[in-house]
Phi, psi and omega in degrees: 000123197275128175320156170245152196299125193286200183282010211249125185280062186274150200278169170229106200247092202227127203288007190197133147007280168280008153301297175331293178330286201302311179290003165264333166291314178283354166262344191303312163353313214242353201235170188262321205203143192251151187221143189278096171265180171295348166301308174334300197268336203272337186288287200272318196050192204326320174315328198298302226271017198233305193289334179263335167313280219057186177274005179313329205082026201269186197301142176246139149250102208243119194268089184267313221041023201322156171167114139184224177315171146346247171328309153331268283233307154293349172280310172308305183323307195274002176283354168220043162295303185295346162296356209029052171296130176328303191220165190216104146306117168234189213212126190278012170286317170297008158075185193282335144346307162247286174354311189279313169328274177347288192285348234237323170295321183222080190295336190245047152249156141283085165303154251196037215273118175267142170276251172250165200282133169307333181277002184259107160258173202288347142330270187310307191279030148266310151329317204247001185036069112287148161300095159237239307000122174340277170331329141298322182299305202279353159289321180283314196294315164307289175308313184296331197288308182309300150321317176275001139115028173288140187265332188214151159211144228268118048351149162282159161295342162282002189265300183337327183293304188306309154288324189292327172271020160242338170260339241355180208328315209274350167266140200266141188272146158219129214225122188264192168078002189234141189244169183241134196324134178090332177274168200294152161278308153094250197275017216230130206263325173275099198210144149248159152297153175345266190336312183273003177283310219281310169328322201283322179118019175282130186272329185203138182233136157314069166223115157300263176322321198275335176253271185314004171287308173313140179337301157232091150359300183274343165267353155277305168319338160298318141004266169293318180305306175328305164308332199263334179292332156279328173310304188297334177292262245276354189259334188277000000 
């Protein structure tokens, strides 16, 4: 009986198309979901996400992040409503307003709201005359994003516990920032392992590098789904 696909998102931040590609047939196997970012789709547009799709079918995440008026943010929105995307990012910073442009624009998308970007400590958002501590920043942002009817959101993993007893159940955590034990952090300032995202209460873990760096893409991923799939045994 074949594994059914972990929670995982890989981003494919990949310097060409067919690299993008290739690394998505080879993790699809094994991830649920391939996530698009904006060097990509701003390189490649609406092609990137037909190209990564494949014939697997998997789920695309397409990480735009939009923030700006309204009206932007809804004209973008439905403009790639018709790629069908899983998922659409916008920045819960742009406030509720424009979230609800958003989910209102791509009503069969999961609009997306990110809290604060996983690369920020509570130094930059003092820096940015935000209110924090991070973790306070990212529960407000999160509620608001929710009220304006955002179906999933962007966390760090360490946040996660915290949003999940601020929203409940029904909002799906998406969680950037996780690395697998031993590996590099590089840009990311907030960051957990696999295991301890998916404990935390996180639905989809962010991970790049530690799988497309890799030797074989697809052997890792595999890796980590295995690894994620016992944490889910041992939680049931």
């Amino acid at each position: 009986m074949t594994a059914a696909p972990a929670p995982i998102a890989v981003a494919l931040d990949a310097p060409d198309l067919e690299t993008a590609a290739r690394w998505a047939a080879q993790v699809t196997p094994h991830v649920s979901t391939v996530k698009v970012g904006l060097e990509l789709y701003l390189r490649y547009g609406p092609d990137v996400v037909a190209g990564v799709r494949g014939s697997g079918g998997a789920q695309v995440f397409l990480d735009l992040k939009l923030h700006d008026i309204p009206a932007t943010v809804a004209g973008a929105a439905r403009a790639v409503a018709d790629l069908r995307p899983a998922y659409l990012t916008v920045h819960a910073a742009g406030g509720p307003a424009m979230v609800r442009a958003a989910v209102e624009a791509a009503p069969d998308t999961r609009i997306t709201a990110v809290t604060v970007l996983t690369s920020l400590g509570d130094a930059d958002l003092a820096r940015l005359g935000l209110a924090g501590p991070a973790p306070d920043a990212v529960r407000r942002l999160a509620a608001l994003a929710v009220e304006a009817g955002a179906r999933a959101l962007v966390c760090s993993p360490q946040e996660a516990a915290a949003v999940r007893a601020e929203v409940g159940p029904a909002v799906t955590l998406v969680t950037p920032g996780v690395r697998p034990s031993g590996a590099a952090t590089q840009d990311q300032a907030r960051v957990a392992t696999p295991e301890a995202a998916l404990e935390a209460g996180a639905d989809l873990l962010v991970i790049g590098r530690p799988i497309t760096g890799a030797a074989d893409p697809g052997a890792a991923a595999a890796a980590i789904a295995a690894a994620l799939r016992g944490v889910s045994a041992n939680a049931s």
